[in-house]
Each structure stands twice: as structure tokens, then as C-alpha cells.
Steps between C-alpha positions, in 0.01 A plus 500: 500500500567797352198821554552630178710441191804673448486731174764628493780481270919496591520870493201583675239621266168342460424309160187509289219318702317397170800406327436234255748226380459409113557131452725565226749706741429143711598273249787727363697565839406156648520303220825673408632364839349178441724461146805580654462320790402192216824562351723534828348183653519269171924526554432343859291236409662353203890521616549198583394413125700729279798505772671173313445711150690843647713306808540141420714290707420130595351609906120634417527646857825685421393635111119607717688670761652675173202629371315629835838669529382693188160489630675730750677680285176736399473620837853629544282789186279620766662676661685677201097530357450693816799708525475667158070420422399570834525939482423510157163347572455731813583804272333383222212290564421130465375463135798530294701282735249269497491457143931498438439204810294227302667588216840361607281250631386367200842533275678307827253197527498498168811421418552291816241268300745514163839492603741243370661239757803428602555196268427753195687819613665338804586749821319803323206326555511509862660885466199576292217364736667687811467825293128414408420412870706810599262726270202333640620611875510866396124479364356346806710678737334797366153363424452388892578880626320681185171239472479518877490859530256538205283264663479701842457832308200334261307385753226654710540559829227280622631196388882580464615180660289258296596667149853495546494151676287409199761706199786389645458192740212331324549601135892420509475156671257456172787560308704212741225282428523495139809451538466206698182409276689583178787283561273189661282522145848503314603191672174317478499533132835457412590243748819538738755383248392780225434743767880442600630499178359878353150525668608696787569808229112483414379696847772798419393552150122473632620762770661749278262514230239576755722812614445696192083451591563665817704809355212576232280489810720740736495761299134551627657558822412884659811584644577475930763631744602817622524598119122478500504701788732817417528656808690189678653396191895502647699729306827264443653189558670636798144588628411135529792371653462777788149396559581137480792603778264634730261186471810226553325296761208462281668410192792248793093331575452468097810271486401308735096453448652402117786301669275283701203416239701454208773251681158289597366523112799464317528181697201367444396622115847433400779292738192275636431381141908490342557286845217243371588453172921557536541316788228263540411382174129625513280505179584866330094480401390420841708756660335764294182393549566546864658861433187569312262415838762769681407750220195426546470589897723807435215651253219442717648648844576818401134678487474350806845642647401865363176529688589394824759802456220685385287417831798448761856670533756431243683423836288256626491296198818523367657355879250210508605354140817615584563332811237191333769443240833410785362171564415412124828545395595188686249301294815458243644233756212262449625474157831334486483147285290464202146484488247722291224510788710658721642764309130568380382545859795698611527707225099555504382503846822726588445738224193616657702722686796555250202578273299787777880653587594476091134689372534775846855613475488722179222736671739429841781669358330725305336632810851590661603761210332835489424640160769737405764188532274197452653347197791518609484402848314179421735454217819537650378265812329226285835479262726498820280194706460313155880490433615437797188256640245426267744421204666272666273333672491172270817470487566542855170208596656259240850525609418475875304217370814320354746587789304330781387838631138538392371585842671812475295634212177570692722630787642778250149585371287513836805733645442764208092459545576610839730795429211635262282522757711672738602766232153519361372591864803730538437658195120539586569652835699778355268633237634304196191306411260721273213351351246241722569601902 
């Protein structure tokens, strides 16, 4: 257990004690993530519904493979969100960047929920949903680093791990949920048939409208970074990119603390539930009422995950769910005919630990960045693991699934859980961790 809490903050200086958290900065930060995080995970769980409108073809496994190829087609943007929105927010603070970020949010999801299909305007349908999906990569590419950092900076230094577990673990998966809740309530009312036909544009349009409630509320934002603090406000875009230099092995364990969550929840929240209906015929309205439980479990561990960092070592913690989560990734293979039971019990029982690793890993990585190039760090190291990992995560499960080689799935996920762990402890050794040691 930890003797005493650790209050300080990236660059070394010691934050308010008595600093207070208005709810509406709360409900504007996290419930910003929480819309765009709504919006990003809606495209997952309907593709294998609007695939035959954009991609038809007569295989529904080959016209779904289609669409989760768009699916990862908005994280190839993070990285470019990073490159270019990454310093600016570092020079200039979080609040503007916050607000340009669920704007294109909004206008992307949107339109996502409007666009013609392929039978109406025939290939430039598909052309037009990669460009939406490609706009709403650069928004959360940005809104992970940006929301993350806010969070760490907002909260007080008591109870650091718990707020930003809570902003952007808890509060997001809320957005995930209603996602999964949204799209379950869709079904349920419209019945699969209608929900096949044109009710799978209902969630986007309910999605982007609610984007323009969260910019109203962001303006209340005070502003955070090193532009709030003057004196370690970096000078230039080159400034960043020399700090970020000199902390490479912290921002080499970022890829790979992002690398080995996200290829674990991208299979379960998104290739886990494609698989069922795709592939083995399940009920589209049962399925998301099973993704709804997950959403579910993924709200109500985070709290919990921030104050055990609070009370232990960010260390400590982060190894045991890390090192928890190698074995639940081979839960998958228990689900391999069709059968709604077991996909509810693999996809809910395992995403106990998908769900602690998922809710920790944004305070994780945030952690490994000082202040001067935080934004960018985490940026740059979340877009890299998501485009290369995460993003192609439910494509990779289902087409391992299809080739005979679905053992090798959780084999490729446990060996980049244990790679974080040996960078993270690398990384720790040599100074890189800031905040909670």
C-alpha cells in the first residue's frame, strides 16, 4: 500500500489541495467522451446490417468483412489526428481542440446516419461512408489524447486515479453502452426486418444530434495544459517533438498498453458480436441485449479500478489486470458453433477483465507522458496501437474464425498483454512514469 498519495503532477509541481471539480466540467469532458465514443461504437455494432446497403454481394460473411474493413478504416485517422492535433493542443491548450473534436464528431455521425446507398448512388455510397468513418477517426484520435489529459489536469490530487478512471473509463464505456442500449431499443421496437432495412441509421442521427449538446456545454470548459501553465508551455512544434524524443520508451510502452487492451475490446464489443450474428445466425436483438450487459460491467468497474490506483501503485494494478486478461482472451474458443448462451457467458464473464484493462488504460498511458508533451505522446501512441492492433482486431478474430485458425487469435492478444507489461516495467524503472508511484 502506498504511505501517502502522490500529488504531484507530470512536471513536478504540486496542485491545489482543495481543488474542486464542478459537475458541469464532469458532464462536459466526460460526457463529451461518452458521445463520441456513442458515435464510434454504433459503426461496429450495426455493420453487419447496413454492409449489404454500402457492399452488397450474395456472401453476408464476405459484404461484413467489407464493412469492419471500414470499421478499420477510422483508425488509419489517428494517427494523422495526432501528428498535426497533438502540438497544437500542447501549445495551445485543450479547450479549443476539444471543441473543433466533437464538432467533426457530430457532422461525421451525422451524415453516416443520412447517406444514400449503394442501390441509390451506387459505389459513391461506399466512397462516401469511408470518408464519414475517416472524419470520425480524426475526432476520436484526438478526443482520447486531449479528454485524457484534461481529465488528469482537472482532478485533485487525492483522488486522481478514480476521476480519470471515472471521466474517461467509466463515463466513456457509458457512451458504449448506449450504444449497445440504443441500438437493442431500436431493434426491439422496430423488429429485425425494419431494423435491417433503414433502422440501423436511427442510433447515428440520435448520436450526432446529441454532439451539438455537448459543444454548448464545453464551452464552460476552463482551459488545461501547459498553456494554462505559461512557464512550461513549449514554445513550438519542434519543442514537442524533442521532448517526446527524449521520452521514446515511454511513449514505445503507450503502444503497447493501447495495443494489448484494445485488441481484447475490439474483439469482444465488436468482432465477438459481427461473429454471432454474420456467421452464426444469432438473433441481431439478442446479441445486443448481451452487448448491453458488457456495457453494463464496463460502467460499473471503473470507480472501482481508479481507487485501487489511488490506494496501491499504478504498477501493481495495472500488471495484475494486465496479466488477469492473457487467459481471458482464450475464452473466444469456447465459442465456435451457434448458440446465444454461450456467447452471453463468454462475452460477459470474460469482459470482466476486458472491462477492468478497457476503464484503467486511459489513466495508464496518460501516466507515461509528462506534461510539456502529454497530448501528444498519448496521442501519437494511442493512434499508432489502434491502427495497427486495435483497428483491426475484428477483422483479424473473424477471419481467423473463417480460415480454421481461431486458436491463434488469443495467442496474438495474450503475446501483446505480455509485451505491455515488460515495457510498462521498463518504462517505470527508468523514470518515465509520472503521476501515482
Amino acid at each position: 500500500m502506498k504511505p501517502a498519495a502522490d500529488t504531484r503532477s507530470g512536471d513536478g509541481t504540486e496542485p491545489d489541495a482543495d481543488q474542486k471539480i464542478n459537475k458541469r466540467y464532469v458532464v462536459a469532458l466526460g460526457g463529451g467522451m461518452a458521445v463520441e465514443w456513442f458515435d464510434f461504437s454504433v459503426y461496429g455494432l450495426v455493420a453487419a446490417l447496413l454492409a449489404p446497403h454500402f457492399f452488397p454481394g450474395d456472401d453476408p460473411v464476405a459484404s461484413t468483412l467489407s464493412a469492419l474493413a471500414v470499421f478499420a478504416v477510422g483508425f488509419v485517422a489517428r494517427p494523422l489526428a495526432a501528428v498535426f492535433f497533438g502540438p497544437l493542443a500542447d501549445r495551445i491548450g485543450h479547450k479549443k481542440v476539444l471543441l473543433a473534436s466533437i464538432t467533426a464528431m457530430a457532422a461525421s455521425t451525422l451524415m453516416m446516419g443520412l447517406l444514400p446507398t449503394y442501390d441509390q448512388i451506387g459505389v459513391w455510397a461506399g466512397v462516401a461512408l469511408v470518408a464519414a468513418r475517416l472524419i470520425q477517426g480524426l475526432s476520436t484520435g484526438i478526443e482520447q489524447a486531449v479528454g485524457n489529459a484534461a481529465a488528469l489536469e482537472l482532478a485533485g490530487p487525492r483522488n486522481r486515479g478514480k476521476f480519470a478512471t471515472t471521466v474517461s473509463g467509466s463515463i466513456l464505456q457509458a457512451g458504449i453502452l448506449l450504444a449497445a442500449l440504443v441500438c437493442f431499443l431500436v431493434s426491439a421496437v422496430l423488429g429485425g426486418e425494419a431494423m435491417a432495412d433503414w433502422g440501423w441509421r436511427v442510433p447515428f442521427i440520435i448520436g450526432g444530434l446529441s454532439g451539438l449538446v455537448i459543444f454548448y456545454l464545453r464551452r464552460s470548459l476552463p482551459e488545461t495544459g501547459a498553456n494554462a501553465k505559461a512557464e512550461a508551455a513549449p514554445r513550438s512544434s519542434a519543442d514537442v517533438w524533442s521532448e517526446l524524443w527524449r521520452h521514446r520508451l515511454g511513449l514505445l510502452a503507450v503502444v503497447f498498453v493501447v495495443a494489448g487492451t484494445q485488441v481484447a475490446n475490439y474483439a469482444w464489443t465488436v468482432g465477438m458480436p459481427n461473429m454471432a450474428r454474420s456467421v452464426f445466425g444469432e438473433d441481431p436483438t439478442q446479441v445486443f441485449a448481451v452487448m448491453t450487459g458488457l456495457g453494463c460491467v464496463m460502467v460499473a468497474v471503473g470507480p472501482l479500478a481508479g481507487s485501487l490506483c489511488d490506494r496501491y501503485t499504478n504498477s501493481k494494478i495495472f500488471t495484475l489486470f494486465r496479466l488477469g486478461l492473457v487467459p481471458t482472451l482464450f475464452m473466444v474458443l469456447l465459442y465456435q458453433q451457434p448458440g446465444i448462451w454461450t456467447f452471453a457467458v463468454v462475452v460477459l464473464v470474460g469482459g470482466i477483465l476486458v472491462s477492468l484493462n478497457q476503464v484503467l488504460f486511459n489513466y495508464i498511458i496518460s501516466t507515461l507522458m509528462p506534461d510539456s508533451c502529454r497530448t501528444t505522446g498519448v496521442a501519437v501512441g494511442y493512434g499508432l496501437a489502434m491502427t495497427v492492433f486495435g483497428g483491426t482486431a475484428s477483422y483479424v478474430l473473424v477471419w481467423l474464425q473463417q480460415q480454421g485458425a481461431f486458436w491463434v487469435f488469443p495467442v496474438y492478444g495474450a503475446a501483446l498483454c505480455l509485451v505491455s507489461v515488460l515495457l510498462y516495467e521498463a518504462a517505470r524503472r527508468r523514470g518515465h512514469v509520472h503521476i501515482g508511484q
